[in-house]
C-alpha positions in Angstrom: 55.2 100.8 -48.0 51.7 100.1 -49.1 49.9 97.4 -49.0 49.0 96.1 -52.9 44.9 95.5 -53.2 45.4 91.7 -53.5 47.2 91.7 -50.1 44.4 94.1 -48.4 42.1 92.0 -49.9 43.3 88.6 -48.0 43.5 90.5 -45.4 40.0 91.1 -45.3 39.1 87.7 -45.8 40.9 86.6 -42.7 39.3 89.3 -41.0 36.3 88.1 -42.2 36.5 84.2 -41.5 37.4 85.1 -37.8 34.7 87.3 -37.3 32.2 84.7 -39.2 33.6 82.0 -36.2 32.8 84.4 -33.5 29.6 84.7 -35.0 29.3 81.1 -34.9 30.8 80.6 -31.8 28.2 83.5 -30.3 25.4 81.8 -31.6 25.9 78.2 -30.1 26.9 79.9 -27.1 23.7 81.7 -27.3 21.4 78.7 -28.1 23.2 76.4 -24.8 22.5 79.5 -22.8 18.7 79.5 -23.6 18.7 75.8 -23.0 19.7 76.1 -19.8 17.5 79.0 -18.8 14.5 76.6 -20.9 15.9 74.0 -18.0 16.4 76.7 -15.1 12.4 77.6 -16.2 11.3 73.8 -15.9 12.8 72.7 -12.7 10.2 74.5 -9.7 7.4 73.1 -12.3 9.5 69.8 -11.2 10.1 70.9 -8.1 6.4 71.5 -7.3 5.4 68.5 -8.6 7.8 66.3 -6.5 6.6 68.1 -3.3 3.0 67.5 -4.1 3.8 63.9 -4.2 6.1 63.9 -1.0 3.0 65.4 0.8 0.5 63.0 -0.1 2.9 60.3 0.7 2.8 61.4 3.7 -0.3 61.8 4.6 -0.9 58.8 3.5 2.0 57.4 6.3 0.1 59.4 8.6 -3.0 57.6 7.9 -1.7 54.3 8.3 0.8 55.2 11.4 -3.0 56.5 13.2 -4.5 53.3 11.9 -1.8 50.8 13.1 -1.8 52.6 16.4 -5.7 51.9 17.0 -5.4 48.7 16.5 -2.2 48.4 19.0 -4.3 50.3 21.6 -7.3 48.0 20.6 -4.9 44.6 21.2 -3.2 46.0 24.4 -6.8 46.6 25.9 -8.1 42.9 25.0 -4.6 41.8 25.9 -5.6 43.7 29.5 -8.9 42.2 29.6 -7.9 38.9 28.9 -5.2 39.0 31.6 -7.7 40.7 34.0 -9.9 37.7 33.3 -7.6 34.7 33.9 -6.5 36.7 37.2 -10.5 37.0 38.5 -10.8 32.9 37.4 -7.7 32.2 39.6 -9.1 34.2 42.4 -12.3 32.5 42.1 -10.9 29.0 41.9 -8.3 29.8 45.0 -11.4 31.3 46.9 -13.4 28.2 46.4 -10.5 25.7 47.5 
């Protein structure tokens, strides 16, 4: 039996409505998508930009690490001399007793 036009009609309009909420749905899906490639695109930029810093961070550990050990090698040779010193004033007083 055939359908009478109001019936077709709602039908239609059913139709309709669920393909308008897959159009909706599509679109939303479609703007989160180019979000995240918008994201994906930013990231090396960030990625770069932390690595940059990590490297001058340390070079600048580098600097102090070369700095710090001059100054131990520095102590540890007046440290030598002043042992070397006392030892040559005990010998000298001993030799004179």
């Amino acid at each position: 039996m055939a359908k009478s036009p109001t019936e077709q009609l709602k039908e239609m309009a059913l139709e309709l409505r669920a393909i308008r909420e897959r159009e909706e749905y599509q679109g939303r899906e479609i703007t989160r998508l180019r979000d995240e490639i918008a994201d994906d695109r930013k990231a090396p930029i960030a990625l770069e930009k932390e690595n940059a810093i990590l490297r001058q961070q340390l070079q600048e550990h580098i600097k102090q690490v070369e700095l710090w050990d001059s100054r131990r090698w520095g102590l540890i040779v007046l440290l030598l001399g002043a042992v070397l010193s006392l030892a040559s004033g005990l010998i000298v007083t001993l030799a004179k007793k």
